[in-house]
C-alpha positions as CSV (number, residue, x, y, z in Angstrom):
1,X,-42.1,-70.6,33.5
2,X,-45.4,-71.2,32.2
3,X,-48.3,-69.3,34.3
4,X,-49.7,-70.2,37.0
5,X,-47.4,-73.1,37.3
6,X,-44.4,-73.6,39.9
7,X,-42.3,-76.5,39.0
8,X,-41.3,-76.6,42.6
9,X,-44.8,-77.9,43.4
10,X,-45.6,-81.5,43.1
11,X,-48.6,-83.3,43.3
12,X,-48.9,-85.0,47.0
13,X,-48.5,-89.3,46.5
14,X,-52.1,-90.9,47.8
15,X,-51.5,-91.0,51.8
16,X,-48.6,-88.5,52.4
17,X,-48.6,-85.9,55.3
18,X,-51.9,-87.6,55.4
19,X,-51.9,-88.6,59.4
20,X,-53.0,-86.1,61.7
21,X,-50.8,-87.2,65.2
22,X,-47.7,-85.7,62.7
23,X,-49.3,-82.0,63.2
24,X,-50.4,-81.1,66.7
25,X,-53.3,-78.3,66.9
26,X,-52.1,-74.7,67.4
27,X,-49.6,-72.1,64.9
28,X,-46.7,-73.9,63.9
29,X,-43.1,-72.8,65.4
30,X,-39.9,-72.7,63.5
31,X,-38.5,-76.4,63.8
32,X,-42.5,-77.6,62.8
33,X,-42.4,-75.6,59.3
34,X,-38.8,-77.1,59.1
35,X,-40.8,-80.4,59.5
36,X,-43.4,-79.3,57.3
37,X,-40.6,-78.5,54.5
38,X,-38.9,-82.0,55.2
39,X,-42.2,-83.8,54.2
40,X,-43.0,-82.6,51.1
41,X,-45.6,-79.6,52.5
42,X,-44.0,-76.8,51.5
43,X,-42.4,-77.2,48.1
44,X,-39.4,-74.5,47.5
45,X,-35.4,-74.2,46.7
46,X,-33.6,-74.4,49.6
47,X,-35.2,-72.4,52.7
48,X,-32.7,-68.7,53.0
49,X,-31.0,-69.2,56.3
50,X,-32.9,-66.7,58.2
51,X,-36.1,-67.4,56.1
52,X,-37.6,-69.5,59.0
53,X,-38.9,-67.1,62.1
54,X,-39.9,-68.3,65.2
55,X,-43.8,-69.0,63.9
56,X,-43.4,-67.9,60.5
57,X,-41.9,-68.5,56.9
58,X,-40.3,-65.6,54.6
59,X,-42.0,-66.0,51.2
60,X,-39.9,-65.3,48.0
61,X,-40.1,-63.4,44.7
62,X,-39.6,-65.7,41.6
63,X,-38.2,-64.3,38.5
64,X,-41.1,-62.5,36.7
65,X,-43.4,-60.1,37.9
66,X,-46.5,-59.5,35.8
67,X,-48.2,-55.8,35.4
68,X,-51.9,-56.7,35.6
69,X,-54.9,-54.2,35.1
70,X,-56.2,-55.0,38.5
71,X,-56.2,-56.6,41.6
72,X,-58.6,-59.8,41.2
73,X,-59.3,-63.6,43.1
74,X,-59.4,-66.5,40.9
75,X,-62.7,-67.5,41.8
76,X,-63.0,-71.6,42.1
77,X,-63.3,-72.3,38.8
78,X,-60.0,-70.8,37.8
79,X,-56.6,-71.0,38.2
80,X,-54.3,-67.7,39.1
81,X,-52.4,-68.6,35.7
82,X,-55.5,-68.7,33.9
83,X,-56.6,-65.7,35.0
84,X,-53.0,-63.6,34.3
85,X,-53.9,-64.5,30.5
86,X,-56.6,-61.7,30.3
87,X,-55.3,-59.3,32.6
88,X,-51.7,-59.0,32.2
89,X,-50.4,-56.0,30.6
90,X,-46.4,-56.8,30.1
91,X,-44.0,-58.4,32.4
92,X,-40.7,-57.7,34.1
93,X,-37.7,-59.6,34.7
94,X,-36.7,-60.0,38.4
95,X,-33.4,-62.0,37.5
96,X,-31.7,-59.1,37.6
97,X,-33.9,-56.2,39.6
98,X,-37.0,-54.1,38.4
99,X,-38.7,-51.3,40.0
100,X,-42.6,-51.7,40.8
101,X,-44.0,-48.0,40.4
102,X,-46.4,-46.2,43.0
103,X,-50.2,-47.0,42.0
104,X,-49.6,-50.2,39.8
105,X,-50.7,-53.5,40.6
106,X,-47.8,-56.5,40.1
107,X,-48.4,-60.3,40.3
108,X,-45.5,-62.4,41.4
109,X,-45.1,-66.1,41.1
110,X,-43.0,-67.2,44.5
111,X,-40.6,-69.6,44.9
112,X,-42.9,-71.5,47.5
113,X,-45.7,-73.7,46.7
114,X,-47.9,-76.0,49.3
115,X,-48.9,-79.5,49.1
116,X,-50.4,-79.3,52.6
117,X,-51.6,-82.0,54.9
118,X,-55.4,-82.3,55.4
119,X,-55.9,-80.7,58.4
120,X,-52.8,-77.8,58.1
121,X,-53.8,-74.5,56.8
122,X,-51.8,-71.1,56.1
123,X,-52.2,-67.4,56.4
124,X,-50.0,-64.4,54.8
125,X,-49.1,-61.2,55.7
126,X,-46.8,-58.8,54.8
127,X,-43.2,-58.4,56.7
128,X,-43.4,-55.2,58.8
129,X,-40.6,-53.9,56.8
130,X,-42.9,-54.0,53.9
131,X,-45.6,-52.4,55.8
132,X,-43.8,-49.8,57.1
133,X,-43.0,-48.8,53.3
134,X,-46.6,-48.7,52.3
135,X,-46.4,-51.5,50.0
136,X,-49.6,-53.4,50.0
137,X,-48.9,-57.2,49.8
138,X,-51.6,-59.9,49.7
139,X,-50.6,-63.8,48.6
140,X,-53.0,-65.7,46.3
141,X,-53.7,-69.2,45.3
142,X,-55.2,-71.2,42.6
143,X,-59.0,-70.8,43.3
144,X,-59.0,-68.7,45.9
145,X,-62.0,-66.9,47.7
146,X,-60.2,-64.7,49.2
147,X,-56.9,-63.1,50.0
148,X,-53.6,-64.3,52.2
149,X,-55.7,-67.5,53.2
150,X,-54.6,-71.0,52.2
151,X,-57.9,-73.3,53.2
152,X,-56.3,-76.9,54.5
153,X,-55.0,-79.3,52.2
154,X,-54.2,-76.5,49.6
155,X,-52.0,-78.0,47.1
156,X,-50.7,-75.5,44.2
157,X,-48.8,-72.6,43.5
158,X,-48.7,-69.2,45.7
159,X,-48.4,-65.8,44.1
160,X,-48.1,-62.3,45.7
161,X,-50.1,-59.1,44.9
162,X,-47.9,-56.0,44.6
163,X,-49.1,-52.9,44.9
164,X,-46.6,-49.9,45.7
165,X,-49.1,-47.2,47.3
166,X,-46.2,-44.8,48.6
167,X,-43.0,-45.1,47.0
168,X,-41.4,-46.7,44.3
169,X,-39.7,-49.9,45.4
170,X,-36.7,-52.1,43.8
171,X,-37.2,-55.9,44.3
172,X,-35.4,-58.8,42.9
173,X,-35.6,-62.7,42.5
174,X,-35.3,-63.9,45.8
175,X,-36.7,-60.0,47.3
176,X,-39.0,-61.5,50.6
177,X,-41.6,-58.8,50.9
178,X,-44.4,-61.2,52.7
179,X,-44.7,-64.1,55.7
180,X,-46.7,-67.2,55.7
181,X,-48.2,-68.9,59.2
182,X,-49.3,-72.7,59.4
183,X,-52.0,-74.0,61.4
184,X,-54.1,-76.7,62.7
185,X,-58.0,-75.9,64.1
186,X,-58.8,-73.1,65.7
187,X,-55.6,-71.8,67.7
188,X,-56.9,-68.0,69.2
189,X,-57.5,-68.1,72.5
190,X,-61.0,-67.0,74.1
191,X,-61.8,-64.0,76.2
192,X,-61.1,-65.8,79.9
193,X,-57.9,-67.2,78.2
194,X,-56.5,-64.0,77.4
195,X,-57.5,-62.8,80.6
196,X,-55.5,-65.5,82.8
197,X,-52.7,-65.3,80.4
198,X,-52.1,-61.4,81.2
199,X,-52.7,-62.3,84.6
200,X,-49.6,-65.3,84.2
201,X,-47.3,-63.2,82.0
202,X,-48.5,-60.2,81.3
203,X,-49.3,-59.0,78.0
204,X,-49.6,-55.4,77.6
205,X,-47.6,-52.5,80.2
206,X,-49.5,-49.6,81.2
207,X,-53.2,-51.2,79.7
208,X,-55.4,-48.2,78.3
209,X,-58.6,-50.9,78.3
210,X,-58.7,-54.0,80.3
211,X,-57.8,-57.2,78.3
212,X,-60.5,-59.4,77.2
213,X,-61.0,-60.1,73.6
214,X,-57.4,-59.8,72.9
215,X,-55.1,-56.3,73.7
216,X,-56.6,-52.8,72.8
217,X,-53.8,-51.1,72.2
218,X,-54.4,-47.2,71.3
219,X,-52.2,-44.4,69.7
220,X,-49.0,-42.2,71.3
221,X,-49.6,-38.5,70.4
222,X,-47.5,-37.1,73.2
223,X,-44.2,-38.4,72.2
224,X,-42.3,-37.8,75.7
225,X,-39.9,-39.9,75.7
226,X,-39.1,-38.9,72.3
227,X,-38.9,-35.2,72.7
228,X,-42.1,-34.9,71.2
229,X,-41.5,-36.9,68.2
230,X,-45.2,-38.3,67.4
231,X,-44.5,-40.2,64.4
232,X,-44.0,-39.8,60.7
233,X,-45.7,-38.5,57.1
234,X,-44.2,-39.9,54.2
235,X,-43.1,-37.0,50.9
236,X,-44.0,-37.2,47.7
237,X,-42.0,-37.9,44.7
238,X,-38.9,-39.8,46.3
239,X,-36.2,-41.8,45.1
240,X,-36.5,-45.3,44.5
241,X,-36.2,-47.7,47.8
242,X,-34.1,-50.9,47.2
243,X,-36.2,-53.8,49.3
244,X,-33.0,-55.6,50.2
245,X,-31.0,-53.2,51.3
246,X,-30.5,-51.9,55.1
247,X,-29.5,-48.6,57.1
248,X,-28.6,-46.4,53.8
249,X,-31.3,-44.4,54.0
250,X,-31.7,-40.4,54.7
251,X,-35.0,-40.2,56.6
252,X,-35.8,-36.5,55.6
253,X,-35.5,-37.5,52.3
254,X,-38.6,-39.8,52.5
255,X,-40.7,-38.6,55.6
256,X,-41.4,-35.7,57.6
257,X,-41.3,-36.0,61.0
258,X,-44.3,-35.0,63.1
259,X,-44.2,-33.0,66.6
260,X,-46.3,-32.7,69.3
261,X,-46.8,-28.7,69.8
262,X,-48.9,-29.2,72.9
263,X,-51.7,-30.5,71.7
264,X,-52.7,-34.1,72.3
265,X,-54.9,-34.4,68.9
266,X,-53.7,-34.9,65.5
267,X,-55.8,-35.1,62.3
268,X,-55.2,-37.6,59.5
269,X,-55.4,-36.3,55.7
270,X,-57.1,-38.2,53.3
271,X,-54.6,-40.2,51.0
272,X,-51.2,-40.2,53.2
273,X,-49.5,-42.5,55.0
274,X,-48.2,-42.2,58.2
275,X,-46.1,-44.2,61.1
276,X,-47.2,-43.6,64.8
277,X,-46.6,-45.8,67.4
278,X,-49.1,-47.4,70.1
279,X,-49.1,-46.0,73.9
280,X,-48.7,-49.4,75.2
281,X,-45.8,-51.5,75.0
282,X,-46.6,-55.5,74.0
283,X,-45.3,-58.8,75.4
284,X,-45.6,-62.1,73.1
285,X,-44.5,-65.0,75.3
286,X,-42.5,-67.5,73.9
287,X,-45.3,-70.6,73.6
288,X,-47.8,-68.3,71.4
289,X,-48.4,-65.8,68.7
290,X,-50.2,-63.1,68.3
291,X,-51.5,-61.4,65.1
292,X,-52.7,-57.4,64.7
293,X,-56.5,-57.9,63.5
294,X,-58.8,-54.9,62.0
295,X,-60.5,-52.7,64.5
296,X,-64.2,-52.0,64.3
297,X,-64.5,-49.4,61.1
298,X,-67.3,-48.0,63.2
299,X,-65.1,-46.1,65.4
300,X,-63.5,-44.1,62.7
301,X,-62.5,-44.2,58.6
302,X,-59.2,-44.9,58.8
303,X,-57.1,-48.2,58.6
304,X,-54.5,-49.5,61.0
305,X,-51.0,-51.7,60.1
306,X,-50.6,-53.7,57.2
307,X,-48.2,-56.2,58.8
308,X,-50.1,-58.5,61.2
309,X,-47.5,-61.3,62.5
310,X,-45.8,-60.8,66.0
311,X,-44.0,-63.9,66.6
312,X,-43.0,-65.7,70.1
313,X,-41.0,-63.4,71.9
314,X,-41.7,-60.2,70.6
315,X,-40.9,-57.7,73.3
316,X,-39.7,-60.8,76.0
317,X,-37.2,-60.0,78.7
318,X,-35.4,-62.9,77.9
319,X,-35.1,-62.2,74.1
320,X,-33.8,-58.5,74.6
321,X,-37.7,-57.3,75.0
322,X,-39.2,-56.2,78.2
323,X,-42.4,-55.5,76.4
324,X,-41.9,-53.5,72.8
325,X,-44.5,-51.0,71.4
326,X,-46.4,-51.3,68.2
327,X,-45.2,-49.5,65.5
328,X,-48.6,-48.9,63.3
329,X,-48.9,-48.2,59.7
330,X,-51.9,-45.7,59.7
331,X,-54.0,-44.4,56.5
332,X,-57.3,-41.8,56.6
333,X,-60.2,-43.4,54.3
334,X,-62.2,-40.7,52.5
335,X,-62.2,-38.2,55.1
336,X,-59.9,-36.0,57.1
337,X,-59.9,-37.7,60.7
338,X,-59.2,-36.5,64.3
339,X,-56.7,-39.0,66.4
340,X,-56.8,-38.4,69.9
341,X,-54.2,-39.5,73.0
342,X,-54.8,-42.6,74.1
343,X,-58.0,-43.2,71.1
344,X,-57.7,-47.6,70.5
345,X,-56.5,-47.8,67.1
346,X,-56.4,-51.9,67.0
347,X,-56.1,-55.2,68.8
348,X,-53.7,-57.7,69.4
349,X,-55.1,-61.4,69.4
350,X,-53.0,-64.3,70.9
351,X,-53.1,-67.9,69.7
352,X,-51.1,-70.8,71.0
353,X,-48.3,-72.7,69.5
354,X,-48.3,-76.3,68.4
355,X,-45.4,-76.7,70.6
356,X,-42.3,-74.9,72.7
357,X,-40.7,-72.6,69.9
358,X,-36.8,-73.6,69.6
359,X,-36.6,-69.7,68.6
360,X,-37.6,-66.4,69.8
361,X,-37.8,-62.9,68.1
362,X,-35.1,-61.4,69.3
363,X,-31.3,-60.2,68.9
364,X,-29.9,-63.2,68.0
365,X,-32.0,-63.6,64.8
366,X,-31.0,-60.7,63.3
367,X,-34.9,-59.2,64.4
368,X,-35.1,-55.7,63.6
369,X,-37.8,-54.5,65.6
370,X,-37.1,-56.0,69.4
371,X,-37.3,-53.5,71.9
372,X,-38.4,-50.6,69.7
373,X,-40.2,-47.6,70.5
374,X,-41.3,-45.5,67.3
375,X,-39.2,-47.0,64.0
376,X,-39.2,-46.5,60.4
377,X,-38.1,-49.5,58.4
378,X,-35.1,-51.8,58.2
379,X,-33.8,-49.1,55.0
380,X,-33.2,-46.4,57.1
381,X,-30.4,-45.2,59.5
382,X,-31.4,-44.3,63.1
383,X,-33.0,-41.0,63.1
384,X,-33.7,-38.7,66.6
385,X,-34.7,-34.7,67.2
C-alpha cells in the first residue's frame, strides 16, 4: 500500500451525501453510522459484526505499522503519507502480529477512510480497553490541525498514533484499539439542560457537586465495598499483552493492587500509571452520549482517563445498569501529587443523539464494562481480595 493512501477511500461524485435533511443534528447512533457506511461516508471492508456501538464505530488496524521518530500533525499543506517519508524509521507487518514496544511511537494506516457529507464531522478516542492498558491512541488525517478531530466534509485516509506508555502490547491487522463518533452542529447540551435532564433521569447517584456544566465526578479512596481495594499500580517489566485476547490474564502479574490502610489520601508518583475508580456511579440514557472531557489542570498536575466515549445506556436499568461507576486511567505530571476522598478528578458532558438509538450499551452487545465497579481491562480474569 503506498503511504498515506487507503484504496478503500474514494473520491465523493459532485452532489453525493451532499443534502443535509439525510443527517439530523446531534451524535450519530448505531443504525445512522450503518447509514453513513451505506452511502459512501465511511469507506472500509465490511463493518466486524460488533464493530458498530450504540453511538460509535470500532476503527481497525491495517496491515503495516510504521516506527516513526515522533509524534507529529501533518500541518495543511501536507499529507500524513507525505510526512511518514521523513520520519519513518522501519516498518512492521501486522498480517501476521507484531509487538509495539513501551516508549515508541507507531503510525498505523486503518482500514477506514471518510468521504463525509458537508455538514457531518467525527471525533476519536481510544476504546476503554485500550486505555485501561495505558496505550496512548490518537487518530490523524491528511492535513490535520490537530488530533482525533475530523473537521466536516473530511474526505481521505485515517491513521492511528500508537504509543505503548506501560506495557508492551501485541496487535494485528484487524486489532481495534480506537472509536470514532459522527456528528452534526453542536450536539452538548448547556448548563440548564443538563440540569433538567438529571432532574428527568437522573444522571449521577450520590452527586459530590451539583450538576451544571456536565457531572463532576471525583475519586473513591475508601474502597468499602471492595474490602478496601482502592485501585491499581501497574509493574514494570511484564510480559507482552495480546490486544485481542480476553480473560487469560494473571492480574498480579501486571498490577499491584492498592489498599486503603485507614487513611482517606493517597499520593500519585511521577511516571506510573494507575486505575481508580470515581465515587459516583453514572447514568447515560438511551437518546444521548456523553464523553469524559479534561478537568481544569489548575486543580492539580495530573491527567485523568484516556478513553472518553460512554455511549447510550451506559449504566441504564434497562440495559443491565442501574448507574455504573467510572473506571479512570490516572497519571501524576511532573510531580508527586496528593489525591484526596471525594477530590473531582473530571467531568462527564452529555450531548444528544440524532435520533432513538436501536442499541444500548449493555449485556446483550457483548459490553464489557456495564455495571462495573472498579475493573481492569477486557485481558484479565476477575480479580477480588
Amino acid at each position: 500500500m503506498a503511504l498515506g493512501v487507503n484504496p478503500m477511500v474514494k473520491k465523493r461524485p459532485e452532489g453525493q451525501l451532499a443534502h443535509s435533511e439525510l443527517w439530523q443534528a446531534g451524535v450519530f447512533p448505531a443504525r445512522d453510522i450503518e447509514r453513513l457506511r451505506r452511502a459512501g461516508g465511511i469507506s472500509a471492508p465490511p463493518f466486524d459484526i460488533d464493530q458498530v456501538q450504540p453511538a460509535s464505530l470500532d476503527l481497525r488496524l491495517g496491515d503495516v505499522a510504521y516506527r516513526v521518530r515522533s509524534s507529529f500533525l501533518p500541518g495543511p499543506e501536507q499529507t500524513v503519507g507525505e510526512r511518514l517519508k521523513t520520519l519513518e524509521l522501519h516498518h512492521l507487518d501486522l498480517t501476521q502480529s507484531a509487538v509495539l514496544e513501551r516508549g515508541c511511537v507507531y503510525l498505523v494506516p486503518l482500514q477506514e477512510g471518510l468521504a463525509l457529507p458537508p455538514e457531518v464531522s467525527a471525533g476519536a478516542n481510544p476504546k476503554s480497553s485500550t486505555g485501561r492498558l495505558d496505550v496512548f491512541t490518537r487518530v490523524i488525517g491528511d492535513r490535520a490541525r490537530g488530533f482525533d478531530t475530523l473537521p466536516a466534509g473530511y474526505s481521505g485516509p485515517l491513521y492511528l498514533e500508537i504509543s505503548p506508555r506501560t506495557f508492551p502490547v501485541r496487535v494485528r491487522q484487524g486489532s481495534r484499539l480506537s472509536q470514532m463518533r459522527f456528528r452534526v452542529g453542536d450536539t452538548r447540551l448547556s448548563v440548564d439542560e443538563h440540569i433538567a435532564l438529571h432532574k428527568a433521569q437522573t444522571l449521577v447517584i450520590d452527586a459530590n457537586e451539583a450538576v451544571g456544566e456536565g457531572v463532576a465526578l471525583s475519586i473513591d479512596l475508601k474502597g468499602a465495598e471492595r474490602k478496601g481495594l482502592i485501585g491499581f499500580r501497574s509493574r514494570r517489566h511484564t510480559n507482552v499483552i495480546d490486544m485481542d485476547i480476553k480473560d487469560t490474564l494473571d492480574v498480579l502479574d501486571y498490577w499491584e493492587p492498592l489498599i486503603n490502610r485507614g487513611s482517606d489520601e493517597f499520593i500519585l508518583d511521577p511516571d506510573e500509571f494507575y486505575i481508580l475508580v470515581s465515587r459516583e456511579s453514572v447514568h447515560v440514557p438511551p437518546a444521548y452520549a456523553a464523553e469524559m472531557v479534561p478537568f481544569d489542570p489548575l486543580v492539580g498536575e495530573f491527567r485523568v482517563h484516556y478513553a472518553g466515549f460512554f455511549d447510550p445506556g451506559f449504566g441504564h436499568s434497562g440495559a443491565g445498569g442501574t448507574g455504573s461507576r467510572a473506571v479512570l486511567e490516572v497519571r501524576s505530571r511532573e510531580v508527586p501529587f496528593l489525591l484526596g476522598h471525594g477530590q473531582t478528578i473530571g467531568r462527564l458532558v452529555y450531548e444528544r443523539l440524532a435520533e432513538k438509538p436501536d442499541r444500548l450499551y449493555g449485556s446483550g452487545l457483548g459490553s464489557n464494562y456495564q455495571a462495573q465497579t472498579l475493573k481492569l481491562s477486557k485481558h484479565f480474569r476477575a480479580f477480588s481480595l
